[in-house]
C-alpha positions in Angstrom: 22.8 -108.1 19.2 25.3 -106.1 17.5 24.0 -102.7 18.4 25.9 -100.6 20.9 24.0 -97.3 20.7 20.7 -96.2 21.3 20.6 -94.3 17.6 21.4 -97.5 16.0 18.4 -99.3 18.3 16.0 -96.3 17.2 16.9 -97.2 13.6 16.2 -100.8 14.2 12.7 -100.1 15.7 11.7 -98.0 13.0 12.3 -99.9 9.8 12.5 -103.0 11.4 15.1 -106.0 10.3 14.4 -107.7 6.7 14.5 -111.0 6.6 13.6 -111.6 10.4 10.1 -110.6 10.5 10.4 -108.0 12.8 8.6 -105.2 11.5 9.1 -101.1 11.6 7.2 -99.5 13.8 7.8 -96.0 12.1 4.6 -95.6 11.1 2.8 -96.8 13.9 3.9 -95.0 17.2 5.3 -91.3 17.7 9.2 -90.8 17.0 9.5 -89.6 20.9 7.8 -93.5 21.5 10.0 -94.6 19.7 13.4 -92.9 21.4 11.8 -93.8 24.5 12.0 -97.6 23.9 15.2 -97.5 22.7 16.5 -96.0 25.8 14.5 -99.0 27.6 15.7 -101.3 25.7 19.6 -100.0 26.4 18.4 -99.8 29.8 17.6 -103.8 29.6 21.0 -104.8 28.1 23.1 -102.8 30.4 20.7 -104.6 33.9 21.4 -108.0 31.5 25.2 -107.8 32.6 24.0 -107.3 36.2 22.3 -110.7 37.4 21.4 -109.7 40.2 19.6 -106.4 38.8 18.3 -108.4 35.9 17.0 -111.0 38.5 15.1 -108.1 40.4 13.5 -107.1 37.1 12.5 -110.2 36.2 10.9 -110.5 39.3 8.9 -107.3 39.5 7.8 -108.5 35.8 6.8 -111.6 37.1 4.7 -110.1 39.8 3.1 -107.7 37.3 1.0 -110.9 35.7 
């Protein structure tokens, strides 16, 4: 929650956070994966401020099952 950057969300997914059992993923997907989903996921917490965008996602996510 206290990440603002997309470095510091690439650092998260690759050695994970100790103590919450979330793991790394370093060693299981590409480094480019990796970037990737950290610019999703900063993609995600920027539509989170929008509810209407986040509300459109949600529902194309929803529609996906």
């Amino acid at each position: 929650r206290s990440i603002t950057d997309v470095s510091s969300i690439v650092q998260r997914l690759m050695y994970g956070v100790t103590g919450s059992g979330m793991p790394g993923w370093k060693d299981v997907v590409t480094d480019d994966q990796l970037w990737e989903l950290a610019y999703y996921v900063q993609h995600l917490r920027e539509t989170g401020k929008d509810l209407k965008a986040r509300n459109e996602l949600m529902d194309k996510l929803k529609a996906q099952q």
